[in-house]
C-alpha positions as CSV (number, residue, x, y, z in Angstrom):
1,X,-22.2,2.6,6.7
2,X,-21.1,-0.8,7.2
3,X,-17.3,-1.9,6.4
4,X,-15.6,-5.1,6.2
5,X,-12.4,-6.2,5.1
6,X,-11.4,-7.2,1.3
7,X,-10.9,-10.9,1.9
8,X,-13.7,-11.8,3.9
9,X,-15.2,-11.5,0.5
10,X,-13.8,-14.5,-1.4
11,X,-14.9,-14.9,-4.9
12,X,-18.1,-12.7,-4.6
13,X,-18.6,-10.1,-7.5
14,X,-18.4,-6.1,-7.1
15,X,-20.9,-3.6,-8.1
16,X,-17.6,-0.6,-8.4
17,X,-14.3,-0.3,-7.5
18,X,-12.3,2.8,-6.3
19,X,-8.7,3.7,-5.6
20,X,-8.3,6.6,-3.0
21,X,-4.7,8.1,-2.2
22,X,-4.5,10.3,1.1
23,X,-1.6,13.0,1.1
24,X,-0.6,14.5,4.1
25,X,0.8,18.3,3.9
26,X,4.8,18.7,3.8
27,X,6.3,19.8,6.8
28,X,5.4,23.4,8.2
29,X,7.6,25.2,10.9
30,X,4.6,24.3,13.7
31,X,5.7,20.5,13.1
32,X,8.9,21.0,13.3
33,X,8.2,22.8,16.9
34,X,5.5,20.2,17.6
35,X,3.0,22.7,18.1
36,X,-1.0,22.1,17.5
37,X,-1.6,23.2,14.5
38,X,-5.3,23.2,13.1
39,X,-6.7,26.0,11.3
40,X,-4.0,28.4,11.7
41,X,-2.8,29.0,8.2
42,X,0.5,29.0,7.6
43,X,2.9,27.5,4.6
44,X,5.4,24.8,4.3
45,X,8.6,25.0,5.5
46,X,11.2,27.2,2.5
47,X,12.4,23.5,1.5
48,X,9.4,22.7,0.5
49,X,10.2,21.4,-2.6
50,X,13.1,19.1,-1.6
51,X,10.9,17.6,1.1
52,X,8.3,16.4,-1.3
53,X,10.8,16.0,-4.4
54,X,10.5,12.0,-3.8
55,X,6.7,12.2,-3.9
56,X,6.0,14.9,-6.4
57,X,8.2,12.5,-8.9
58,X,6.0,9.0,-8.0
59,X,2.9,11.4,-9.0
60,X,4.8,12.9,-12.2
61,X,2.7,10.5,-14.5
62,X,-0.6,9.5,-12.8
63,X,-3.7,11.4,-13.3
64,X,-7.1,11.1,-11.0
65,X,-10.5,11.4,-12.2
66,X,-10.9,13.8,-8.9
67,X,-8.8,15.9,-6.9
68,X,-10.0,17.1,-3.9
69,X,-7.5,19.2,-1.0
70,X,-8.1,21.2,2.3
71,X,-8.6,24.9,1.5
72,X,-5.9,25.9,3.9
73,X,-2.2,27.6,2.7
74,X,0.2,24.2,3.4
75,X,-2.1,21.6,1.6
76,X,-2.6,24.0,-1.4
77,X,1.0,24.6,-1.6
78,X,2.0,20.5,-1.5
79,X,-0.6,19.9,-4.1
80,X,1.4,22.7,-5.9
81,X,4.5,21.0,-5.7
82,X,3.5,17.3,-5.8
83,X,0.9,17.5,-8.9
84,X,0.9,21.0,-10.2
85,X,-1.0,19.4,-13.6
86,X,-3.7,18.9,-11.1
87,X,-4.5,22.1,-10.0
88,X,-6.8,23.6,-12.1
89,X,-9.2,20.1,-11.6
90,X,-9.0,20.4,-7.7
91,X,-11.3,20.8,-5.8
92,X,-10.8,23.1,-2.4
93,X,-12.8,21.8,0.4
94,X,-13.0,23.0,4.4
95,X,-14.3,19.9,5.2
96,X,-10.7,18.4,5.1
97,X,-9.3,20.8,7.3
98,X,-7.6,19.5,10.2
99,X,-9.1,19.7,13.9
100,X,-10.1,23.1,15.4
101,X,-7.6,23.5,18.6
102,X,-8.8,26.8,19.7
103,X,-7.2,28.5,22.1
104,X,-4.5,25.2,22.4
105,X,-3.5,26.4,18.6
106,X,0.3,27.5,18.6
107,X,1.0,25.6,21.7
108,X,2.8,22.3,22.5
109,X,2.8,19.3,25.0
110,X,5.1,21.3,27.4
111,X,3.0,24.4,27.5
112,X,0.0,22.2,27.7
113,X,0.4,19.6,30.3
114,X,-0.1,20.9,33.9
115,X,-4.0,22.3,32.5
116,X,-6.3,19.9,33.6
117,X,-8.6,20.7,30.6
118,X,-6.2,19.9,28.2
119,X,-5.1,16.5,30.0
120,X,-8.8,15.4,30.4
121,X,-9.2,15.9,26.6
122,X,-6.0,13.8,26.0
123,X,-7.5,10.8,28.1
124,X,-11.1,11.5,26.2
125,X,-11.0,13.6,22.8
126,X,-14.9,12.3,21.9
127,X,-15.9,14.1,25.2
128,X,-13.7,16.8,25.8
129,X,-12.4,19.5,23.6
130,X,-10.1,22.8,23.4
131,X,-12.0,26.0,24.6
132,X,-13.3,27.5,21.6
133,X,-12.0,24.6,19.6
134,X,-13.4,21.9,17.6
135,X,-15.6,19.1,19.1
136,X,-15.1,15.4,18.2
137,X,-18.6,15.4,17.1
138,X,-18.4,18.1,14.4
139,X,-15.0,17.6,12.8
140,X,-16.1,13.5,12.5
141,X,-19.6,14.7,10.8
142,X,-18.0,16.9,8.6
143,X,-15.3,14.2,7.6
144,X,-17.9,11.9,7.2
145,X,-20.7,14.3,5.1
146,X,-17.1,14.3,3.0
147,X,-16.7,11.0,2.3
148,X,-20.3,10.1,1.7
149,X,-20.7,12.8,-0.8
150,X,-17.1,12.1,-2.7
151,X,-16.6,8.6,-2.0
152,X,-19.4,6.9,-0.8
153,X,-22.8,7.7,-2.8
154,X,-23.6,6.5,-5.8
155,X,-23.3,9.8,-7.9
156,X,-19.5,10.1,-7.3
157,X,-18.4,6.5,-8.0
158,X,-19.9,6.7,-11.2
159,X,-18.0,9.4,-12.2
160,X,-14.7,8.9,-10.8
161,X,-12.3,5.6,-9.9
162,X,-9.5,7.6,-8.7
163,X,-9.2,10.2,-6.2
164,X,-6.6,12.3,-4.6
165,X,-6.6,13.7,-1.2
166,X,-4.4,16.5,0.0
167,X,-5.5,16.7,3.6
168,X,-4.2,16.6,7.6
169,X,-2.8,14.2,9.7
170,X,-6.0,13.6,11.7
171,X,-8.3,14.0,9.0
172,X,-6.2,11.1,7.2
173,X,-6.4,9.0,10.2
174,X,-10.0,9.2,10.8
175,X,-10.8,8.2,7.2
176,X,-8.8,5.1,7.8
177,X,-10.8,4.4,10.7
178,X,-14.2,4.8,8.2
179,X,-12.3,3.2,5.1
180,X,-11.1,0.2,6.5
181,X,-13.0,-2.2,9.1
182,X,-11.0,-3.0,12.7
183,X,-8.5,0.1,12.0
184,X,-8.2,2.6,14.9
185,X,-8.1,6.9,15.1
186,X,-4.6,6.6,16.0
187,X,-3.8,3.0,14.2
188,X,-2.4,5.0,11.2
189,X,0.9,6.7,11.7
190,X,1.3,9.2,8.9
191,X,4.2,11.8,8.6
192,X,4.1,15.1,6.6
193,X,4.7,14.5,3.0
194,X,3.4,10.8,3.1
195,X,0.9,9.6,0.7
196,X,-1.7,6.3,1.7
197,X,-3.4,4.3,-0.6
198,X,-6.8,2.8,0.0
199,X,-8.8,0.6,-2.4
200,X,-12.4,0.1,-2.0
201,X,-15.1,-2.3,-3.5
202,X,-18.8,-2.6,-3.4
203,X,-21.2,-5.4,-2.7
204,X,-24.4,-3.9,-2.3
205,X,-24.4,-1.7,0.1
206,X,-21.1,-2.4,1.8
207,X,-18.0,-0.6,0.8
208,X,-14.7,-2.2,1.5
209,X,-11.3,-1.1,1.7
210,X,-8.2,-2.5,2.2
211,X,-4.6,-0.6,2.1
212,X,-2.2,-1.1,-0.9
213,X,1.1,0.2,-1.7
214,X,1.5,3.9,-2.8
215,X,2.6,4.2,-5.8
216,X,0.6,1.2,-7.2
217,X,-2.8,3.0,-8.7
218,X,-4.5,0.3,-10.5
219,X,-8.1,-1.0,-9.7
């Protein structure tokens, strides 16, 4: 999949057009302790709702042609409370989960940091991984078999121009890194509770995205 940026396209004409906005989960009491926090599934935090009031009200009025959110506890509940007239369109999918830690799952920098496993795998996450954890290699397939089934192919654009995702931290980063040509895995600082919007258009074969400001929607 070849990605460029918007502008290098000048005045060229676009086959379809797409407006994608990424949702990170609220905050969850792991966060707050700054613990690795994967596919353990636990809720949001009791304030919940006050937390995400500022966003749930920006989405009050818009509606998506698709709604798609990790099947774990914390995203479902912050699609809940952010666009609970979306619900019964979403779609749960395990393919937005976030990264596997394994046996580092529950634990934080300071428990972490005199294992030698865990520091190589800070210096090289595409190489090295958390025992019985998630390699590089599988959660960035099944990100990507994601995205090419939702966003890229040419089934899904033809049925839908705007698309919510309730997702992870790292799965949001990564598709950044996909969406957008010359961005970075850890280019994209995102915080619990924050929403990021990505437009993309199509010449030919090439999809390209640029980032827009959330709440603007329009293609």
């Amino acid at each position: 999949m070849v990605i460029k940026e918007l502008e290098q396209l000048g005045s060229k004409q676009f086959s379809s057009k797409r407006s994608i906005v990424l949702i990170r989960h609220g905050t969850t009491q792991w966060n707050v302790e700054k613990k690795y926090l994967g596919h353990t599934d636990i809720g949001l935090l009791p304030d919940a709702q006050e937390e995400l009031a500022l966003l749930s009200e920006q989405c009050r009025n818009l509606t998506w042609d698709a709604v798609y959110c990790s099947d774990l506890l914390r995203c479902r509940q912050t699609l809940a409370h952010i666009a609970p007239q979306m619900i019964e369109q979403a779609t749960f999918d395990s393919r937005l989960r976030e990264n596997h830690f394994g046996q580092w799952e529950g634990l934080n920098y300071e428990q972490l940091k005199d294992n030698l496993l865990y520091r190589s795998w800070i210096d090289d996450p595409r190489k090295v991984f958390p025992p019985e954890g998630e390699a590089w290699r599988t959660f960035a397939e099944r990100v990507d078999s994601f995205l090419h089934e939702h966003i890229w192919s040419e089934h899904s654009h033809k049925h839908s121009h705007k698309t919510l995702i309730v997702t992870h931290g790292g799965v949001i980063r990564y598709m950044m890194s996909r969406l957008i040509n010359g961005v970075g895995f850890w280019d994209t600082h995102v915080i619990p509770g924050q929403a990021i919007q990505v437009d993309l258009e199509k010449q030919g074969d090439h999809w390209l995205g640029r980032r827009v400001n959330f709440p603007y929607i329009g293609l």
